[in-house]
N, CA, C and O atoms as a Maestro MAE file, in Angstrom:
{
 s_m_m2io_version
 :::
 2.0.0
}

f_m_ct {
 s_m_title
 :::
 protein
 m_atom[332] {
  # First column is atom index #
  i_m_mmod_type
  r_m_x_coord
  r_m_y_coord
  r_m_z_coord
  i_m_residue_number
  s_m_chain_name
  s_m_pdb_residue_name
  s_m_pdb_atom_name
  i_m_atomic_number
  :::
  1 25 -26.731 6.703 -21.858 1 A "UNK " " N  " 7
  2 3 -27.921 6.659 -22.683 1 A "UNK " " CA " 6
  3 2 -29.021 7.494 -22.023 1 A "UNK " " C  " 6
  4 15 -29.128 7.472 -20.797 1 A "UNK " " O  " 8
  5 25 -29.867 8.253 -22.804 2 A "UNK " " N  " 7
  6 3 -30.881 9.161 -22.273 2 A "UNK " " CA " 6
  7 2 -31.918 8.233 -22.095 2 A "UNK " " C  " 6
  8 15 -31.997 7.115 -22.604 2 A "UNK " " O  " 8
  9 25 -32.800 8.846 -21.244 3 A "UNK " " N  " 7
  10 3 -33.705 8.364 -20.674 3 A "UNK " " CA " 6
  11 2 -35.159 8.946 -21.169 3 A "UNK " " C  " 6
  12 15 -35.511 9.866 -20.431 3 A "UNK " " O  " 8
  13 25 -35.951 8.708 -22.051 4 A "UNK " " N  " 7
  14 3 -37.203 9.767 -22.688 4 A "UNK " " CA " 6
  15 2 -37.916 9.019 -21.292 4 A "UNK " " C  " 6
  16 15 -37.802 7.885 -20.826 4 A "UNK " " O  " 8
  17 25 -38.843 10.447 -20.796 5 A "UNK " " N  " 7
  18 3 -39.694 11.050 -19.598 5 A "UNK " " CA " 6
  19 2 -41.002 9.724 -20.324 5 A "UNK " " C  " 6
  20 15 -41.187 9.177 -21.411 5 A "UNK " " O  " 8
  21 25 -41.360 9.713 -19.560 6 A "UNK " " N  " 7
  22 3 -42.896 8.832 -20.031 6 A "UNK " " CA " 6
  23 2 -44.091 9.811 -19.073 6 A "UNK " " C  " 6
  24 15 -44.083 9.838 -17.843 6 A "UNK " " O  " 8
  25 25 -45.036 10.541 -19.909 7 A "UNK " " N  " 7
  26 3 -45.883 11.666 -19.392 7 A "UNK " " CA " 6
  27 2 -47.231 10.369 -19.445 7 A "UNK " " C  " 6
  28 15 -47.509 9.492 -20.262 7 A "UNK " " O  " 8
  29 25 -47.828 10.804 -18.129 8 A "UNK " " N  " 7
  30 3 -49.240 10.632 -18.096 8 A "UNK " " CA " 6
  31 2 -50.290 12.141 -17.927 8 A "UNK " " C  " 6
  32 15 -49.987 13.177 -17.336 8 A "UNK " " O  " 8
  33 25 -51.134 11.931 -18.409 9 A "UNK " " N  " 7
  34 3 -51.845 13.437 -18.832 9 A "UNK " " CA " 6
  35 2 -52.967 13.399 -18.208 9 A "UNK " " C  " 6
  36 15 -53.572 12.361 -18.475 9 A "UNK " " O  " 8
  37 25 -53.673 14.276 -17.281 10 A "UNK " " N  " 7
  38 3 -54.848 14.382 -16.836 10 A "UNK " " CA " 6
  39 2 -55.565 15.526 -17.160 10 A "UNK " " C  " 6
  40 15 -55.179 16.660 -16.876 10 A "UNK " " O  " 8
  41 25 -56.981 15.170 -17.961 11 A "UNK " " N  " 7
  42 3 -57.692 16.018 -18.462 11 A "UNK " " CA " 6
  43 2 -59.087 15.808 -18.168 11 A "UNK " " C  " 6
  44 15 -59.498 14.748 -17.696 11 A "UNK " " O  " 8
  45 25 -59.978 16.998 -18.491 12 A "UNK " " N  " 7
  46 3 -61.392 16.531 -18.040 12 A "UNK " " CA " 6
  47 2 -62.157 17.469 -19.461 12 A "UNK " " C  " 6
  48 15 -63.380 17.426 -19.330 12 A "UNK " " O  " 8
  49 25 -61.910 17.936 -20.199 13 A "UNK " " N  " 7
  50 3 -62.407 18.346 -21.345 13 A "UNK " " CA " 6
  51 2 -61.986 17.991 -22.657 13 A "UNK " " C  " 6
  52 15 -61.853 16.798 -22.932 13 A "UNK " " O  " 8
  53 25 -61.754 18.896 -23.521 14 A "UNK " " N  " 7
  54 3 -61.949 18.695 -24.827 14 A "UNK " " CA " 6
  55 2 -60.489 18.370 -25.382 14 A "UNK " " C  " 6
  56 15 -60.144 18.408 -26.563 14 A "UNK " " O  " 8
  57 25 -59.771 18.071 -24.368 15 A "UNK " " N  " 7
  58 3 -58.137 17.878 -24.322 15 A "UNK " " CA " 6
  59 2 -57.448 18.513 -25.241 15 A "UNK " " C  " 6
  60 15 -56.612 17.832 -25.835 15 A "UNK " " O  " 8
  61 25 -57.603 20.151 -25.673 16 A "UNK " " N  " 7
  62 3 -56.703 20.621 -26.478 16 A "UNK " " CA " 6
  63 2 -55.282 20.907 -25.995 16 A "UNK " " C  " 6
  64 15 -54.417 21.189 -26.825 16 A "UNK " " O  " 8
  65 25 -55.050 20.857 -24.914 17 A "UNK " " N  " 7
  66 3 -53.329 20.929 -24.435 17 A "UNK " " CA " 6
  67 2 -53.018 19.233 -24.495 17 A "UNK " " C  " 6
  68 15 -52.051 18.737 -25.074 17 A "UNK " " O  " 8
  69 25 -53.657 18.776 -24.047 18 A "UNK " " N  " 7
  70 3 -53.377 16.894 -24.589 18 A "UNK " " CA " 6
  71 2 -52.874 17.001 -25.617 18 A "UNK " " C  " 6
  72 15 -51.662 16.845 -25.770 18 A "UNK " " O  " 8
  73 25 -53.874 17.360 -26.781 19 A "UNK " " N  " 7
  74 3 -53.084 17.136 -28.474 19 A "UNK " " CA " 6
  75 2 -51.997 18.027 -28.328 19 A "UNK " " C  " 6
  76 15 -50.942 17.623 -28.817 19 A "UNK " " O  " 8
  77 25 -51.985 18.857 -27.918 20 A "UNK " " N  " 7
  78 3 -50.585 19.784 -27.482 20 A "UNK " " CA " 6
  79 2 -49.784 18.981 -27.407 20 A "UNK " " C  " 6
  80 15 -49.089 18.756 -28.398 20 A "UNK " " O  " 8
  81 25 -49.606 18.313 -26.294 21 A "UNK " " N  " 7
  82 3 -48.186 17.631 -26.115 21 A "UNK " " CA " 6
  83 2 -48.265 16.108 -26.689 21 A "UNK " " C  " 6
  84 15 -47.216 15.464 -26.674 21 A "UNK " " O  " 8
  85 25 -49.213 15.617 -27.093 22 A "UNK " " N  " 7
  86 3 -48.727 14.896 -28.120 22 A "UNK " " CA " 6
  87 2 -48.744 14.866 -29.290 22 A "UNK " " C  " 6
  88 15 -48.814 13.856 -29.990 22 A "UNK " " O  " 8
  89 25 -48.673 16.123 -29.683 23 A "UNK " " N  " 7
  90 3 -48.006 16.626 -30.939 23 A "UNK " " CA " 6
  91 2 -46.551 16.928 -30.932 23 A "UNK " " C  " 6
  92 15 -45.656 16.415 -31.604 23 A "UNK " " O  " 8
  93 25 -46.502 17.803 -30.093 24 A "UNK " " N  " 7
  94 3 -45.071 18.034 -29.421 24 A "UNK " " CA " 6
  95 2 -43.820 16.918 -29.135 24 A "UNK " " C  " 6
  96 15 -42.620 16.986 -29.401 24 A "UNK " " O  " 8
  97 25 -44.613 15.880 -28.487 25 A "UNK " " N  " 7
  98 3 -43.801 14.445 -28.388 25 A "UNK " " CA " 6
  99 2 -43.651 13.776 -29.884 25 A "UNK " " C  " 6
  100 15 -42.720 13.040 -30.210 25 A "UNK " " O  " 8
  101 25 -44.513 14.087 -30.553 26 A "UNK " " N  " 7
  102 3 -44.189 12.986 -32.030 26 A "UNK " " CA " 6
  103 2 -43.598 13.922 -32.821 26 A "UNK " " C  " 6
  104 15 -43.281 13.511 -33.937 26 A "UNK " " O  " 8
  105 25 -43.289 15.378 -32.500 27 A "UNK " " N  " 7
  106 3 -42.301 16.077 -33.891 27 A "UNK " " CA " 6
  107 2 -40.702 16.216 -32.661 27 A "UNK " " C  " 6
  108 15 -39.645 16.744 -33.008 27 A "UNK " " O  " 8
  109 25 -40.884 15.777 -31.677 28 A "UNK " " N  " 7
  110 3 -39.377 15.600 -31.042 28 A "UNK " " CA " 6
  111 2 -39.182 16.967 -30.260 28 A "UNK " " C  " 6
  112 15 -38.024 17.323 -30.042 28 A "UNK " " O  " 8
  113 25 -40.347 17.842 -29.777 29 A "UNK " " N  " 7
  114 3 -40.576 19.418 -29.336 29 A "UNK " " CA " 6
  115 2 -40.242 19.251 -27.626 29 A "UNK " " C  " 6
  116 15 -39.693 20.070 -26.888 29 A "UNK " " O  " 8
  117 25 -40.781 17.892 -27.297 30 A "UNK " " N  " 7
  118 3 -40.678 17.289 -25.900 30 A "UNK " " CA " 6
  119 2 -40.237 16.139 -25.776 30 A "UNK " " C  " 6
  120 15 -41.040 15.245 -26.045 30 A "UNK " " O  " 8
  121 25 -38.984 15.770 -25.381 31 A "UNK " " N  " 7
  122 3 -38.339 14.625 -25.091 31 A "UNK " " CA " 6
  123 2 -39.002 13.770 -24.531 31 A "UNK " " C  " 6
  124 15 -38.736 13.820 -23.330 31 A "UNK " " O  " 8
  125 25 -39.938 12.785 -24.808 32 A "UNK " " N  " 7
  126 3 -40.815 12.469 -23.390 32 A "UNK " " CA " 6
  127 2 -41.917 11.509 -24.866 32 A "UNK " " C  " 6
  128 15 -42.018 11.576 -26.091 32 A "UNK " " O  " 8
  129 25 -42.370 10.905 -24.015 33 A "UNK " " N  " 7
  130 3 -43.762 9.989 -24.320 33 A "UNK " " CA " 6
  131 2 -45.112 10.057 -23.799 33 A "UNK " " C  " 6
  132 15 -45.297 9.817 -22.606 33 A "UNK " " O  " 8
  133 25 -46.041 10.347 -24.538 34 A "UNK " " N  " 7
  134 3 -47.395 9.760 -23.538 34 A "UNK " " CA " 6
  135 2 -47.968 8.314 -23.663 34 A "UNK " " C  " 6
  136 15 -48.187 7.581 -24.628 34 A "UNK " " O  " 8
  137 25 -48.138 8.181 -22.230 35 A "UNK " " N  " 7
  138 3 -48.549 6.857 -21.769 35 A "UNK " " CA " 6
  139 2 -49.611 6.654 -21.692 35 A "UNK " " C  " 6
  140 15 -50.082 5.797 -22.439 35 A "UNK " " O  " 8
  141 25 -50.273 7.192 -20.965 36 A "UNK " " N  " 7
  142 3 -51.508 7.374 -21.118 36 A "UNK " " CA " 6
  143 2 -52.210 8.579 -20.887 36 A "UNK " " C  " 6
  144 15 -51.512 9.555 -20.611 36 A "UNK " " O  " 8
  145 25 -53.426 8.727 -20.937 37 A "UNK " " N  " 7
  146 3 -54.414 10.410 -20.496 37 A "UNK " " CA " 6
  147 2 -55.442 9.448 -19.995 37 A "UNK " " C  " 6
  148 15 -55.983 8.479 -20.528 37 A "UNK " " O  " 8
  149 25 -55.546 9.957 -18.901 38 A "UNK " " N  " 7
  150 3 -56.206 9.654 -17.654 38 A "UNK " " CA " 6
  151 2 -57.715 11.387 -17.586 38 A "UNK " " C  " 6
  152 15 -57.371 12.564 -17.686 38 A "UNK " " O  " 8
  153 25 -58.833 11.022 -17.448 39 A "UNK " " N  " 7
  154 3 -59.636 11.868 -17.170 39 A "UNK " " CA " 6
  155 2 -60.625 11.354 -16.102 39 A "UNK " " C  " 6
  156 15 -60.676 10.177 -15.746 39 A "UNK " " O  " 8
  157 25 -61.430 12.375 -15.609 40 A "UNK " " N  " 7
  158 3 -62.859 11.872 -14.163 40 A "UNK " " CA " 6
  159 2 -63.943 12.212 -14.951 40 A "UNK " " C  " 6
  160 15 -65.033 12.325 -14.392 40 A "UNK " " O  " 8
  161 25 -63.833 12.439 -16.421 41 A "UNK " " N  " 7
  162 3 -65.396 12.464 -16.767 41 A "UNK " " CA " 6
  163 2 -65.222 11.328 -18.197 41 A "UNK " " C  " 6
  164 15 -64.156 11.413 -18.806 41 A "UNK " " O  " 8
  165 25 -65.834 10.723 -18.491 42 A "UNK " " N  " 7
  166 3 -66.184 9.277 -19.109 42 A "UNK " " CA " 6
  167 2 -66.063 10.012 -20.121 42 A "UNK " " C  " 6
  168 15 -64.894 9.753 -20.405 42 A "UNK " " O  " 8
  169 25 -66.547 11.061 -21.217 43 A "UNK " " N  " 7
  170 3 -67.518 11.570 -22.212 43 A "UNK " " CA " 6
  171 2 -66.153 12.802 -22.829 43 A "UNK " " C  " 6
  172 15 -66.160 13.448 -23.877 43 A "UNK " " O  " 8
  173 25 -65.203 12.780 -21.840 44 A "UNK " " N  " 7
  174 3 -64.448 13.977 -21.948 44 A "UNK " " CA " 6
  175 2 -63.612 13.507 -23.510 44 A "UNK " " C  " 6
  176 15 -63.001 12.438 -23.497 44 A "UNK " " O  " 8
  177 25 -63.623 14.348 -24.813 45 A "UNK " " N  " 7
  178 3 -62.646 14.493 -25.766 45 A "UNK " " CA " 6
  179 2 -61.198 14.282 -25.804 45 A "UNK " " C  " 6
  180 15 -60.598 13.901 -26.810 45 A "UNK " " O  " 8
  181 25 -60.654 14.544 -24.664 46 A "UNK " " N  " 7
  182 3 -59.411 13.937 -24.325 46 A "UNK " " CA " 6
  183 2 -59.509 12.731 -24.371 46 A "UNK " " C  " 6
  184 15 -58.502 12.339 -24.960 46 A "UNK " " O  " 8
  185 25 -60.183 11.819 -24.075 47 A "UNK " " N  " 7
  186 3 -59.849 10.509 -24.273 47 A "UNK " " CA " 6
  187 2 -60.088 10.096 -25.530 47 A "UNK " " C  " 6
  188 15 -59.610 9.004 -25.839 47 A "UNK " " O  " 8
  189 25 -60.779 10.761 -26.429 48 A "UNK " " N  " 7
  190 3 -60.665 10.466 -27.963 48 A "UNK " " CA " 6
  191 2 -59.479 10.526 -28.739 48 A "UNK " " C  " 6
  192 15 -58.918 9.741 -29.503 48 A "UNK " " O  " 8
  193 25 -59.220 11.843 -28.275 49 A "UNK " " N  " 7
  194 3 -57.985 12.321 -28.567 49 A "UNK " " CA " 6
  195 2 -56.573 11.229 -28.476 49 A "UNK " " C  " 6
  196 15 -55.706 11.097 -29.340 49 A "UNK " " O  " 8
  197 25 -56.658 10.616 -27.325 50 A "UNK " " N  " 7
  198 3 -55.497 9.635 -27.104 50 A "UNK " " CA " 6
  199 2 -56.140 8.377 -27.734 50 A "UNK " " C  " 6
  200 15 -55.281 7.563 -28.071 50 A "UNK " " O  " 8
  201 25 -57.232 8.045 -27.953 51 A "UNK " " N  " 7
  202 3 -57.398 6.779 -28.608 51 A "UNK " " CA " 6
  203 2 -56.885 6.850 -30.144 51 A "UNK " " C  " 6
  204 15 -56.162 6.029 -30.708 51 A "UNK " " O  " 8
  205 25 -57.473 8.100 -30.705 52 A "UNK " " N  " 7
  206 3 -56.777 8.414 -32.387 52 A "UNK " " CA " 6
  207 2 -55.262 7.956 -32.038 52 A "UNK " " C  " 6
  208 15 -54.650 7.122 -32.705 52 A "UNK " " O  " 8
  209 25 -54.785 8.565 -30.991 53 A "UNK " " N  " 7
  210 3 -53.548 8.769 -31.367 53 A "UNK " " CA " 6
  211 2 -52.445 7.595 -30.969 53 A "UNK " " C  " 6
  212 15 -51.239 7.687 -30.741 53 A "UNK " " O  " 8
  213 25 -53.347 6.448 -30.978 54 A "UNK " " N  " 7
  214 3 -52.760 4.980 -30.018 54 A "UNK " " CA " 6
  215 2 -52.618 5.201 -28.789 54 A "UNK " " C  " 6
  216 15 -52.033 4.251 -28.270 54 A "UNK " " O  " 8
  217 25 -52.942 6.223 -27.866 55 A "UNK " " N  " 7
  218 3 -52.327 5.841 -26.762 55 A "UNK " " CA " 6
  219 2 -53.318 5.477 -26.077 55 A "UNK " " C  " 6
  220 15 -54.401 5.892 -26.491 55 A "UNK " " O  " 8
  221 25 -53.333 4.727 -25.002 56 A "UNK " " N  " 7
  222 3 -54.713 4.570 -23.445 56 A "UNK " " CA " 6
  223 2 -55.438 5.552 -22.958 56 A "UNK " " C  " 6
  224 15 -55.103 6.157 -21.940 56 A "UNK " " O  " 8
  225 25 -56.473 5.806 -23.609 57 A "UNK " " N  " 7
  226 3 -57.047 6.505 -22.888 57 A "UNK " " CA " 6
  227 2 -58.530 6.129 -21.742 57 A "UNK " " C  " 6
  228 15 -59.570 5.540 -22.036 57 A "UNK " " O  " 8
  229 25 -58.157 6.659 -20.564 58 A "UNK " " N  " 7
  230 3 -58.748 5.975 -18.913 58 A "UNK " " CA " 6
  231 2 -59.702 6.770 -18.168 58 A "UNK " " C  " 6
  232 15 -59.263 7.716 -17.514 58 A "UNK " " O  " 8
  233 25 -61.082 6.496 -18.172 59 A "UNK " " N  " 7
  234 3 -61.763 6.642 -17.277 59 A "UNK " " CA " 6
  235 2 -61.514 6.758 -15.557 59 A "UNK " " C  " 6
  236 15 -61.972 5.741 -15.035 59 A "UNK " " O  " 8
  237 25 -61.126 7.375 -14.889 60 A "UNK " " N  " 7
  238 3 -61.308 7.060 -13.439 60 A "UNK " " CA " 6
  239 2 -62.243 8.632 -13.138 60 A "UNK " " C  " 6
  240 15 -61.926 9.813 -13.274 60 A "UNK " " O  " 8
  241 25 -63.658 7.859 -12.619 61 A "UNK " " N  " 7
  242 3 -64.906 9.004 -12.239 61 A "UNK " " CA " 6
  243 2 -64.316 8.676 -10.436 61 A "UNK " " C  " 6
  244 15 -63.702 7.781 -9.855 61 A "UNK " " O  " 8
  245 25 -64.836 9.769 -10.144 62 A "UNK " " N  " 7
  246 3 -65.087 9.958 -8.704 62 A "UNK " " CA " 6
  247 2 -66.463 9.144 -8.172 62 A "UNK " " C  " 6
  248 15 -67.578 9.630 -8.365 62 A "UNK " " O  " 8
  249 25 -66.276 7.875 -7.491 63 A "UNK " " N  " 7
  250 3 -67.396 7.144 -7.039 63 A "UNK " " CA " 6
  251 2 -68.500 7.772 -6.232 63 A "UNK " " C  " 6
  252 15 -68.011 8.696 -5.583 63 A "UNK " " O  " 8
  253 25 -69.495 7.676 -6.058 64 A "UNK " " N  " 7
  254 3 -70.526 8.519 -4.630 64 A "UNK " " CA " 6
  255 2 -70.312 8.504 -3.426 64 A "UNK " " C  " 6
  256 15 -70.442 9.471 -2.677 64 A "UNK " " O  " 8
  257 25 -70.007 7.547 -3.161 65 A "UNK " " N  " 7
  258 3 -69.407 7.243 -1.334 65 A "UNK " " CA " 6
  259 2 -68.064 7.491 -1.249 65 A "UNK " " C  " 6
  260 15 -67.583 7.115 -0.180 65 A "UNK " " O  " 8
  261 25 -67.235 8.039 -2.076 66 A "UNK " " N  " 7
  262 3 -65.664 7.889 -2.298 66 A "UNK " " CA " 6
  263 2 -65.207 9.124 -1.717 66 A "UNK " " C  " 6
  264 15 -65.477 10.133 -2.369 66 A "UNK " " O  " 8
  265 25 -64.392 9.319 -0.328 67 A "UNK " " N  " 7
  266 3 -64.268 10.635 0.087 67 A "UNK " " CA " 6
  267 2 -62.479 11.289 -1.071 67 A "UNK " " C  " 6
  268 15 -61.640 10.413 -1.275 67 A "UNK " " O  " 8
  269 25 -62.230 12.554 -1.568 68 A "UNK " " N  " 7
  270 3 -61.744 12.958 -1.887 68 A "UNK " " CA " 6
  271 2 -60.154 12.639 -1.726 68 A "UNK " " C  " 6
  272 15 -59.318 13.009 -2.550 68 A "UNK " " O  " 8
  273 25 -59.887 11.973 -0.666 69 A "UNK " " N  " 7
  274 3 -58.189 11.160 -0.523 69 A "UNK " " CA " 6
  275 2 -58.589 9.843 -0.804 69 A "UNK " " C  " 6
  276 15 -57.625 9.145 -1.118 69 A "UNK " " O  " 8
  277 25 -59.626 9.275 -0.802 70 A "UNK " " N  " 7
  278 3 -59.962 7.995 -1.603 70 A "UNK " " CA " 6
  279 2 -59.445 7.851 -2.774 70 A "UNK " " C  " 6
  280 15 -58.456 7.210 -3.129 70 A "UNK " " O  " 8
  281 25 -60.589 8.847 -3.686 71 A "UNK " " N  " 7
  282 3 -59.505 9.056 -4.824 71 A "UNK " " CA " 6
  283 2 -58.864 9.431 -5.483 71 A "UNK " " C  " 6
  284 15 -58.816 9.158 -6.683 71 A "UNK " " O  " 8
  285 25 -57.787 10.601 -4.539 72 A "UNK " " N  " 7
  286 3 -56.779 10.697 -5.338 72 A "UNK " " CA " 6
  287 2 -56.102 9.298 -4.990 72 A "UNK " " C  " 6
  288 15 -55.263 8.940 -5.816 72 A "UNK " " O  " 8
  289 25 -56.302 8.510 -3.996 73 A "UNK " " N  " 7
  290 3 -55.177 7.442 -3.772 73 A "UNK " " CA " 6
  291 2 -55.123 6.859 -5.048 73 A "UNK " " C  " 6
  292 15 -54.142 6.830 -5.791 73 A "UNK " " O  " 8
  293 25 -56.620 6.238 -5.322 74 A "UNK " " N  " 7
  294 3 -56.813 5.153 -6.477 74 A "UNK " " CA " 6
  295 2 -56.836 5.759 -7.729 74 A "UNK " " C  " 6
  296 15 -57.097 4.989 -8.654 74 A "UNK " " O  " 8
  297 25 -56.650 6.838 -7.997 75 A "UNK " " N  " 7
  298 3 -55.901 7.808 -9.412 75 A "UNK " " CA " 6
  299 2 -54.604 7.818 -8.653 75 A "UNK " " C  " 6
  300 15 -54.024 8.674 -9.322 75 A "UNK " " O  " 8
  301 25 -54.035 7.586 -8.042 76 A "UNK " " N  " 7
  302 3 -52.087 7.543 -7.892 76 A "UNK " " CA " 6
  303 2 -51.779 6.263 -8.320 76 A "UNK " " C  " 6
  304 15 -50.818 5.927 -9.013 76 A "UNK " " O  " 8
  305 25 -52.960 5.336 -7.704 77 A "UNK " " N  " 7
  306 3 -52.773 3.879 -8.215 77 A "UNK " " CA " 6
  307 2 -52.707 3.357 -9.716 77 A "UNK " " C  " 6
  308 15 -52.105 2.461 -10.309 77 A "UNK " " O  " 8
  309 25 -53.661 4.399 -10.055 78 A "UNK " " N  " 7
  310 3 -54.258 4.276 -11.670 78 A "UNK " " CA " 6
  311 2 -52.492 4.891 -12.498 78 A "UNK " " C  " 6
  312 15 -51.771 4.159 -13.175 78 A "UNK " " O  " 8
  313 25 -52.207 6.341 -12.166 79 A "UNK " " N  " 7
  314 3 -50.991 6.516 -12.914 79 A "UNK " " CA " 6
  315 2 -50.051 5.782 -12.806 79 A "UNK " " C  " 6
  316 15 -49.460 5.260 -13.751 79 A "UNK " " O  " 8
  317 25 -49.739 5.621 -11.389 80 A "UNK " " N  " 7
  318 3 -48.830 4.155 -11.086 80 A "UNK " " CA " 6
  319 2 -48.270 3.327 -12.199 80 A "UNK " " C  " 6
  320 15 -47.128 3.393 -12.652 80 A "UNK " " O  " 8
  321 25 -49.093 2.657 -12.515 81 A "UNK " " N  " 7
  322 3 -49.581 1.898 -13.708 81 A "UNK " " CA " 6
  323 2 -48.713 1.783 -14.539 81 A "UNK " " C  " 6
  324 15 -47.811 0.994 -14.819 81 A "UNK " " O  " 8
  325 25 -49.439 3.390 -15.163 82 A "UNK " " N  " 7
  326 3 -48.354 3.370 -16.335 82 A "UNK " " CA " 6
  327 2 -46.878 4.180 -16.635 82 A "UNK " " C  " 6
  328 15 -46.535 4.799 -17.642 82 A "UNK " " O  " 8
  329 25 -46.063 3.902 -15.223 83 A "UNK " " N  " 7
  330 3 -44.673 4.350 -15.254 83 A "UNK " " CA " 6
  331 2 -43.789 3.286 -15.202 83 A "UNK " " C  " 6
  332 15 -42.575 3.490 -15.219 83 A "UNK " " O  " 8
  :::
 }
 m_bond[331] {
  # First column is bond index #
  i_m_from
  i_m_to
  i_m_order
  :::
  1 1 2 1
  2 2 3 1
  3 3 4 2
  4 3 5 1
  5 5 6 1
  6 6 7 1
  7 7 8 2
  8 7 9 1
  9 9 10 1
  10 10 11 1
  11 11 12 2
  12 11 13 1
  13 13 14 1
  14 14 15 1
  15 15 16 2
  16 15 17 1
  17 17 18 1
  18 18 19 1
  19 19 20 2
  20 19 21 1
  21 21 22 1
  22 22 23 1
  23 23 24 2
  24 23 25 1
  25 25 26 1
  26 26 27 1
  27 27 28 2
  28 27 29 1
  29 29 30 1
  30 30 31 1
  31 31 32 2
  32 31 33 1
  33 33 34 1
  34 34 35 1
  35 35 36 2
  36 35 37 1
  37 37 38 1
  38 38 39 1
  39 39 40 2
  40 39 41 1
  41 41 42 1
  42 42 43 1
  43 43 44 2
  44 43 45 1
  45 45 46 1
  46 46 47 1
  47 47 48 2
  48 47 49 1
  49 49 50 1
  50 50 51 1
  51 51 52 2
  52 51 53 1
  53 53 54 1
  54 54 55 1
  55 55 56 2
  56 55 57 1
  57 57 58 1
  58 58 59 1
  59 59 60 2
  60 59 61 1
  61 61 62 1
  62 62 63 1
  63 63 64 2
  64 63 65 1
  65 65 66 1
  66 66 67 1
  67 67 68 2
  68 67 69 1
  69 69 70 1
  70 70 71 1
  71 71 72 2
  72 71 73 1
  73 73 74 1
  74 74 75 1
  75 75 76 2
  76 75 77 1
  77 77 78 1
  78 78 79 1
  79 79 80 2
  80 79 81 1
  81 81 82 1
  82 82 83 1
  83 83 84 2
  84 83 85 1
  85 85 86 1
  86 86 87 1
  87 87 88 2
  88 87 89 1
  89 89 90 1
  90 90 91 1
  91 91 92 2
  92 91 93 1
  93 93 94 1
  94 94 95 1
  95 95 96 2
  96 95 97 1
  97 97 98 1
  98 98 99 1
  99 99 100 2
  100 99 101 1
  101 101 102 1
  102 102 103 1
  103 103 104 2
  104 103 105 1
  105 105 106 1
  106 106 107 1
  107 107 108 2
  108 107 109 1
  109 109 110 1
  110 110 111 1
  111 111 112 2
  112 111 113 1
  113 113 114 1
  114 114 115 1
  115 115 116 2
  116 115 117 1
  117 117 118 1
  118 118 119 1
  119 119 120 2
  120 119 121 1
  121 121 122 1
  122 122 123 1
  123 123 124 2
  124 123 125 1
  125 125 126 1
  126 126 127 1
  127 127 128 2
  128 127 129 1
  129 129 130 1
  130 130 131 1
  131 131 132 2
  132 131 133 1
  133 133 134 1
  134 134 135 1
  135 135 136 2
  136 135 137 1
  137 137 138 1
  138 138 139 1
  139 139 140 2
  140 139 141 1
  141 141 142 1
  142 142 143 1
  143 143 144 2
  144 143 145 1
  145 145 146 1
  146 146 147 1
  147 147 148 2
  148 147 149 1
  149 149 150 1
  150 150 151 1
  151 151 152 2
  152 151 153 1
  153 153 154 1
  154 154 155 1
  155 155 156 2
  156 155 157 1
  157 157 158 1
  158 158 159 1
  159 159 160 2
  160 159 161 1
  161 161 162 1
  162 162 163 1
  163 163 164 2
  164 163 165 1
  165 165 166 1
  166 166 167 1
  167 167 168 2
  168 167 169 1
  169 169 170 1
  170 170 171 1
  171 171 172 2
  172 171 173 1
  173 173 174 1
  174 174 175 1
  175 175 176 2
  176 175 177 1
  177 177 178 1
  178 178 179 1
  179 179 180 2
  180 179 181 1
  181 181 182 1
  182 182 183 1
  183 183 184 2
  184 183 185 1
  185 185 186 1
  186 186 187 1
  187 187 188 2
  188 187 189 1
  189 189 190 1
  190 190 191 1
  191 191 192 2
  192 191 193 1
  193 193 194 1
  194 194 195 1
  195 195 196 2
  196 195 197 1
  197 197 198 1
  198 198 199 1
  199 199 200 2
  200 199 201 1
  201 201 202 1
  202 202 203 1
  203 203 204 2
  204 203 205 1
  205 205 206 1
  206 206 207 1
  207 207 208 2
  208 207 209 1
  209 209 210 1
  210 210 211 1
  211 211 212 2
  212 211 213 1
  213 213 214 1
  214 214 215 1
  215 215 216 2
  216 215 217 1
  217 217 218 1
  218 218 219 1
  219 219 220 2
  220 219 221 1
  221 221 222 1
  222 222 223 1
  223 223 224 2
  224 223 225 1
  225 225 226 1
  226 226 227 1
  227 227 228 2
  228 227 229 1
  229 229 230 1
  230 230 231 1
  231 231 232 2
  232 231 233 1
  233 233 234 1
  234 234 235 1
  235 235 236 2
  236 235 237 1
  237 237 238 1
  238 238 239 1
  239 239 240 2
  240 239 241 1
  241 241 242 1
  242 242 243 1
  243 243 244 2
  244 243 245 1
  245 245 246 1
  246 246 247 1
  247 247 248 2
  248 247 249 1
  249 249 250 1
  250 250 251 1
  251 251 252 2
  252 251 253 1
  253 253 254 1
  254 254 255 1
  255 255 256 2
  256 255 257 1
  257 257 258 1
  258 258 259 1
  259 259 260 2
  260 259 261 1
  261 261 262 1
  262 262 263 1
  263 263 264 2
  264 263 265 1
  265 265 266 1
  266 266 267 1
  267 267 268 2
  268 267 269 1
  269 269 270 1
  270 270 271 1
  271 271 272 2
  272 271 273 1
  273 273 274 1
  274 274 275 1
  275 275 276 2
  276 275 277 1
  277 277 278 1
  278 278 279 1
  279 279 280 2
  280 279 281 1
  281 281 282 1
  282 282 283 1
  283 283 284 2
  284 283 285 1
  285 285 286 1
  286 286 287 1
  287 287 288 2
  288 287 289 1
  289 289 290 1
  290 290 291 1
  291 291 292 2
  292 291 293 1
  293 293 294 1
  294 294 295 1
  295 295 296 2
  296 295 297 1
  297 297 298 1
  298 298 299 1
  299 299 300 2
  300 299 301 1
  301 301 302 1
  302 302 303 1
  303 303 304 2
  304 303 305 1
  305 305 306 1
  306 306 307 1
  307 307 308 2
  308 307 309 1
  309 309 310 1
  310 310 311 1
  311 311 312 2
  312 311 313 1
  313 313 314 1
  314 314 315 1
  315 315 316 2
  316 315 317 1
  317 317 318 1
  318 318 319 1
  319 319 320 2
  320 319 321 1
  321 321 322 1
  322 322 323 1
  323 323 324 2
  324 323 325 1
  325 325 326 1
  326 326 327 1
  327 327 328 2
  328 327 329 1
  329 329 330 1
  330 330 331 1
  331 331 332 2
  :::
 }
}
């Protein structure tokens, strides 16, 4: 039995390659699912984009005191998640 890929998507704008591939995933173009779209700016269109489209779409901002392996850890933690 095949195994469909489960994609998490990271974007920080207007997520037009987002709707890309989940367009692509719902006409069968990419074997695969999105799980969620993950972005670092709150306001970013990509996360609209995945809310239209049912899927999770996730805030993780870069905190002020948070040095740069901080968080990528807690964005590894965040995709983590959803595999």
């Amino acid at each position: 039995m095949e195994r469909t890929a489960r994609l998490v998507l990271l974007a920080s704008g207007n997520g037009s390659n987002v709707q890309a591939v989940i367009d692509a995933c719902a006409r069968g173009a990419i074997s695969a699912q999105v799980s969620a779209v993950i972005s670092d700016r709150v306001d970013a269109r990509a996360l609209q984009r995945a809310d239209a489209s049912g899927i999770p779409g996730v805030h993780v901002g870069k905190r002020v005191d948070e040095t740069r392996a901080d968080y990528d850890a807690r964005l590894a933690d965040v995709v983590s998640g959803f595999s």
